[in-house]
C-alpha positions in Angstrom: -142.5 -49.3 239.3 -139.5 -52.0 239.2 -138.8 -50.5 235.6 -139.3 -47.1 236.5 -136.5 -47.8 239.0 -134.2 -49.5 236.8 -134.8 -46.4 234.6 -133.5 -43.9 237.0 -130.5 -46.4 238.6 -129.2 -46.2 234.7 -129.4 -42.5 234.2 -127.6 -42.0 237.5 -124.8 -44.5 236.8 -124.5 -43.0 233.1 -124.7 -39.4 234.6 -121.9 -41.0 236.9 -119.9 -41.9 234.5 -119.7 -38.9 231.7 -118.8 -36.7 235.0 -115.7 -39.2 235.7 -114.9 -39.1 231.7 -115.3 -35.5 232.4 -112.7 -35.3 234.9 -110.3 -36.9 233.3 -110.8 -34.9 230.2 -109.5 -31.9 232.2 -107.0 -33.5 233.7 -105.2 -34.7 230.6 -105.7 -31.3 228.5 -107.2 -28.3 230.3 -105.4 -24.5 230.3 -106.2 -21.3 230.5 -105.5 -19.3 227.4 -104.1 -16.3 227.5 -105.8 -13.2 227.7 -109.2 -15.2 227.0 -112.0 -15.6 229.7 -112.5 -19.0 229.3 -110.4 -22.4 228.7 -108.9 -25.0 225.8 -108.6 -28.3 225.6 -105.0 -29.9 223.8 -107.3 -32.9 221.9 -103.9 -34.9 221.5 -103.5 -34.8 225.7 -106.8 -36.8 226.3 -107.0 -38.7 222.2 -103.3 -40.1 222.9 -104.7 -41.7 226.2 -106.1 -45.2 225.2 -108.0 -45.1 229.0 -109.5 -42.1 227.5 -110.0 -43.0 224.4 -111.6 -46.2 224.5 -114.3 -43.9 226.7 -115.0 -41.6 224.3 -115.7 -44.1 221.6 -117.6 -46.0 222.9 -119.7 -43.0 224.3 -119.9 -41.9 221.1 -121.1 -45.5 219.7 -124.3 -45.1 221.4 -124.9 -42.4 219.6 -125.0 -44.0 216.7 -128.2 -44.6 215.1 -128.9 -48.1 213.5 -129.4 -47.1 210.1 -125.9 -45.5 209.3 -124.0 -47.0 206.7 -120.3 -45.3 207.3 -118.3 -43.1 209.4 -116.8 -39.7 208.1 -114.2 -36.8 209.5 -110.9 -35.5 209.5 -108.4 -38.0 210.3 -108.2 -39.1 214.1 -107.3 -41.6 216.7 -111.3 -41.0 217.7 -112.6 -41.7 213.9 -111.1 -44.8 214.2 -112.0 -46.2 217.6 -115.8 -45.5 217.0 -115.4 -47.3 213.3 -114.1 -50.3 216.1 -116.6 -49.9 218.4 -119.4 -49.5 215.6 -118.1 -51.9 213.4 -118.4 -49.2 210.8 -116.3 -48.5 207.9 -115.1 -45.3 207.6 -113.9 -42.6 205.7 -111.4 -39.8 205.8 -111.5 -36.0 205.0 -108.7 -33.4 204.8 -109.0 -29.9 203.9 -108.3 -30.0 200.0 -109.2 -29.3 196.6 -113.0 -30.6 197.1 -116.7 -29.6 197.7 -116.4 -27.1 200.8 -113.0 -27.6 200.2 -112.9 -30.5 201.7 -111.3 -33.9 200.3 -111.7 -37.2 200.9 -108.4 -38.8 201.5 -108.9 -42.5 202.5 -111.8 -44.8 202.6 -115.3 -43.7 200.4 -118.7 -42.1 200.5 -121.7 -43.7 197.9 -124.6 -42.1 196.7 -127.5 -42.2 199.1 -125.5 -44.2 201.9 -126.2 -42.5 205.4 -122.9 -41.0 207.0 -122.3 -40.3 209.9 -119.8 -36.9 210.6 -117.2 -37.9 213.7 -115.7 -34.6 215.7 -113.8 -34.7 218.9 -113.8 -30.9 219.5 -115.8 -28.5 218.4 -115.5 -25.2 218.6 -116.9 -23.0 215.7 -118.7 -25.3 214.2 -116.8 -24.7 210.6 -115.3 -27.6 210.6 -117.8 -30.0 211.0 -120.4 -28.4 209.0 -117.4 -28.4 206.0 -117.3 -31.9 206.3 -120.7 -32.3 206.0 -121.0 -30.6 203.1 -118.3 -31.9 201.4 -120.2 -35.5 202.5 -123.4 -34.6 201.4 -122.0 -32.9 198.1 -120.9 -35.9 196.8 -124.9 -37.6 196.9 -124.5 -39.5 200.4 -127.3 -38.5 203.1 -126.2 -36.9 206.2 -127.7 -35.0 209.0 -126.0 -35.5 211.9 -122.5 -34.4 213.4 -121.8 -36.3 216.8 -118.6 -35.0 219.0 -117.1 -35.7 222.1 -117.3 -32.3 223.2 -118.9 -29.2 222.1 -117.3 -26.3 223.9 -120.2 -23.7 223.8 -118.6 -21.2 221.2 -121.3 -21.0 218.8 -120.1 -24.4 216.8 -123.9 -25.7 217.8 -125.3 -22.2 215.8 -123.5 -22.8 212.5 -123.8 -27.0 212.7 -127.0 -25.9 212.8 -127.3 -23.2 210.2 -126.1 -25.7 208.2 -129.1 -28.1 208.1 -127.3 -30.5 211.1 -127.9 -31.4 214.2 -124.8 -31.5 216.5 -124.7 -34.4 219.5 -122.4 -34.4 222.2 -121.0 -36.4 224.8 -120.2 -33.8 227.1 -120.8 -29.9 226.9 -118.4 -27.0 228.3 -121.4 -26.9 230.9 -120.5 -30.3 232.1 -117.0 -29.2 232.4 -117.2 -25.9 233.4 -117.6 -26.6 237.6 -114.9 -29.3 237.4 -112.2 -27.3 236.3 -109.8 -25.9 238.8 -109.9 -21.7 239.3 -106.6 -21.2 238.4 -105.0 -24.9 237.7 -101.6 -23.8 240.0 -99.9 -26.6 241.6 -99.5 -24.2 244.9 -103.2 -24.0 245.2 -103.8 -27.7 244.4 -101.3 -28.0 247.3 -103.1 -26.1 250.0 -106.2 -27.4 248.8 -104.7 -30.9 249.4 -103.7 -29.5 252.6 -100.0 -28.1 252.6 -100.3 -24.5 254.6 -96.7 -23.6 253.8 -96.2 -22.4 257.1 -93.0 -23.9 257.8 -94.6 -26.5 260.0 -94.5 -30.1 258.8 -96.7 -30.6 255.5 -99.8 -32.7 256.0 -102.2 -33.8 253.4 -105.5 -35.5 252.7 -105.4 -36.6 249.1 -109.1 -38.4 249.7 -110.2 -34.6 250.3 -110.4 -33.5 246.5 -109.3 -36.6 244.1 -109.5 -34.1 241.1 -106.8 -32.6 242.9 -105.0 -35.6 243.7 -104.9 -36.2 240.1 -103.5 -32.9 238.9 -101.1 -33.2 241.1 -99.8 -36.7 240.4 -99.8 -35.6 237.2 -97.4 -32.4 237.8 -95.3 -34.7 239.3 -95.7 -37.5 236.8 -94.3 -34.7 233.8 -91.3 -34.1 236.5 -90.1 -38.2 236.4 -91.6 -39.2 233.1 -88.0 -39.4 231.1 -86.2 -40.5 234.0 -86.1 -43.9 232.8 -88.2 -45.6 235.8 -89.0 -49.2 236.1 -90.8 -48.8 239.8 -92.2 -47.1 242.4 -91.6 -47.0 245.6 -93.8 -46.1 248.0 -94.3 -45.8 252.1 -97.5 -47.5 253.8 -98.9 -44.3 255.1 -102.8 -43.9 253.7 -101.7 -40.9 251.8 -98.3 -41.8 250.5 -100.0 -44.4 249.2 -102.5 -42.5 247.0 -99.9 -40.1 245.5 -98.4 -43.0 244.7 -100.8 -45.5 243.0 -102.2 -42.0 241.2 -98.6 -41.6 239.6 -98.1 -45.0 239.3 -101.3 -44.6 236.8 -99.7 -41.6 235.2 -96.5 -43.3 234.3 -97.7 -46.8 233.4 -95.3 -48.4 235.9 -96.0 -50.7 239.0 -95.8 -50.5 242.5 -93.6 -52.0 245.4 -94.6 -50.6 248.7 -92.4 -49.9 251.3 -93.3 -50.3 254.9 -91.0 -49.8 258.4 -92.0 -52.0 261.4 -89.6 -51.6 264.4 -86.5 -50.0 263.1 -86.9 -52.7 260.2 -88.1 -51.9 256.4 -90.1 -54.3 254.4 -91.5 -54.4 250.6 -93.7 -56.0 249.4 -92.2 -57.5 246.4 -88.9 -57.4 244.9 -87.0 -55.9 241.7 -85.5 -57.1 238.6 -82.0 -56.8 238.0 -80.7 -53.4 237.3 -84.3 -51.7 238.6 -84.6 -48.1 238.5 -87.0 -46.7 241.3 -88.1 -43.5 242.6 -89.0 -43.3 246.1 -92.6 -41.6 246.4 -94.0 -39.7 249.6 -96.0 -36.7 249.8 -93.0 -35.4 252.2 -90.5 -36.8 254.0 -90.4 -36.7 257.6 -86.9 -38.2 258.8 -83.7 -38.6 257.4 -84.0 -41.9 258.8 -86.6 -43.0 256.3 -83.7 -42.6 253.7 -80.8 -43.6 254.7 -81.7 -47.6 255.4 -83.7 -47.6 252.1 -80.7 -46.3 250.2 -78.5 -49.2 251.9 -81.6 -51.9 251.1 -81.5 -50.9 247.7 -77.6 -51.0 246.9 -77.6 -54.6 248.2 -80.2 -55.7 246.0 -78.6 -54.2 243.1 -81.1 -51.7 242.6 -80.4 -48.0 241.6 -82.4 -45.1 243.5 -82.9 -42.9 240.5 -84.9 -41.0 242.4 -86.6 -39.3 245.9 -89.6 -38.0 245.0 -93.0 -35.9 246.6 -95.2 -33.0 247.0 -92.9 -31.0 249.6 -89.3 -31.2 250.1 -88.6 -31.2 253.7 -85.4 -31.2 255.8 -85.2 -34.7 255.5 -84.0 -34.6 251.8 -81.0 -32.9 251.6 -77.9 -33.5 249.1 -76.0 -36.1 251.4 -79.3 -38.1 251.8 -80.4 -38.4 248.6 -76.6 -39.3 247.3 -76.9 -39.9 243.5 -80.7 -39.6 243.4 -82.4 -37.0 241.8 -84.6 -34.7 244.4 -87.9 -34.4 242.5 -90.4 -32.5 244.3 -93.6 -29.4 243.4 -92.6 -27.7 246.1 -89.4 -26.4 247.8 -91.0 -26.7 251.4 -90.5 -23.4 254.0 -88.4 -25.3 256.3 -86.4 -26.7 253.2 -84.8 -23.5 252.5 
């Protein structure tokens, strides 16, 4: 019974955690492609994220059966963190003169060793049954093509028409219910809570996190070559989600900024010649900013920047001085 239980508690908490690598695999490369019904992923988005990556791989790892004697596939960032996480060597293939016409280009394949084909997306299937060809051509064994996601287009079909097997980590079925409708920042906003009615924003960024995220990363692209060191961000519950969710995004800490009678107080302090952006999801007084810009100047710090979901009244041109206004949305009452 005990290991019945233990059982189930380990399929939920692995369940648990290919649905968060699932999120975030969406959040780093999902679109909609043009005049098609259904999505992409940009692979270099989410295999250019070492958070990401070291996921995949080692998801990937435990697929790995113990009788495998080296790695193949085209050349990636995900080739080689399963060859870390494995401890496998591995080798390279490149479209090319060879077998299938595929080549290998670095590492190499001996008769009868059992290889193991590496994908990270696959979508026909061509690809990765070529390279298993091309493997298997030159006298190694191989009969199985794991990826880290197969997006439902058939590639399981021809893998398999092949004389392969194809294991994912995740599926476009596993994908499909996270991913937003229509991926627009307004309707990320109004489901975070904006109405756009000219009233004063409100949000609840605990409501949706997937939405959270896309949206800290909208406005993470917006700051990213502004040449940051911090963030600065307000006490309030949901000021301070946007801004630890950016603060992710960017790879930069966090000071946080709090008003108690008139008098403002962070909670650490900045190097010398610090660049910050203020962070809110919207400003609600002007006299939020104009202390902070005075704190700042005396500390020798520059405010590069005054940034948020909604621009309100509260930010205009004489406020922000020098700053750069960075903000999704050009809020009603703001115009």
């Amino acid at each position: 019974m005990l290991g019945q239980l233990q059982y189930t508690l380990r399929k939920q908490d692995d369940a648990g955690h290919r649905r968060e690598l699932a999120h975030d695999l969406l959040a780093a490369g999902a679109g909609i492609e043009d005049g098609q019904p259904d999505w992409y992923l940009h692979t270099a988005s989410f295999l250019t994220r070492p958070s990401i990556l070291r996921r995949l791989a080692s998801e990937l790892a435990a697929l790995v059966e113990p009788d495998v004697d080296r790695l193949a596939g085209r050349a990636s960032p995900l080739l080689a963190a399963v060859a870390l996480a494995t401890g496998l060597p591995f080798a390279t293939l490149h479209p090319g003169a060879g077998s299938d016409g595929y080549s290998i280009v670095d590492g190499e394949i001996h008769t009868d060793e059992r290889v193991l084909v590496i994908e990270d997306v696959v979508l026909s299937g061509n690809t990765a049954r070529d390279t298993a060809n091309a493997i298997r051509a030159v006298g190694a064994r191989v009969d199985t093509v794991v990826c880290a996601l197969d997006l439902g287009r058939g590639g399981a079909k021809v893998v398999a028409a092949g004389g392969y097997r194809l294991r994912p980590v995740l599926t476009a079925d596993d994908l499909r219910p996270l991913r937003p409708v229509d991926g627009t920042v307004d309707d990320d906003l109004a489901m975070a809570g904006f109405a756009g009615n000219g009233q004063a924003p409100r949000f609840d960024l605990l409501a949706d996190t997937r939405c959270t995220h896309r949206l800290g990363r909208a406005l993470g692209d917006l700051l990213r070559h502004r040449e940051l060191s911090h963030l600065l961000v307000w006490e309030r519950p949901d000021d301070v989600v946007l801004g630890f969710v950016l603060a992710a995004e960017l790879g930069l800490p966090v000071v946080r900024l709090e008003s108690v009678s008139g008098l403002l107080y962070l909670s650490g302090t900045f190097p010398p010649s610090a660049r910050v952006a203020v962070v809110a999801c919207a400003f609600e007084s002007p006299g939020e900013l104009v202390p902070l810009s005075a704190l700042l100047a005396q500390t020798g710090t520059t405010l590069a920047a005054v940034a948020g979901l909604v621009r309100t009244p509260a930010v205009t041109a004489e406020i922000a001085g020098t700053a750069d206004a960075v903000f999704l949305h050009e809020g009603e009452a703001a115009r």
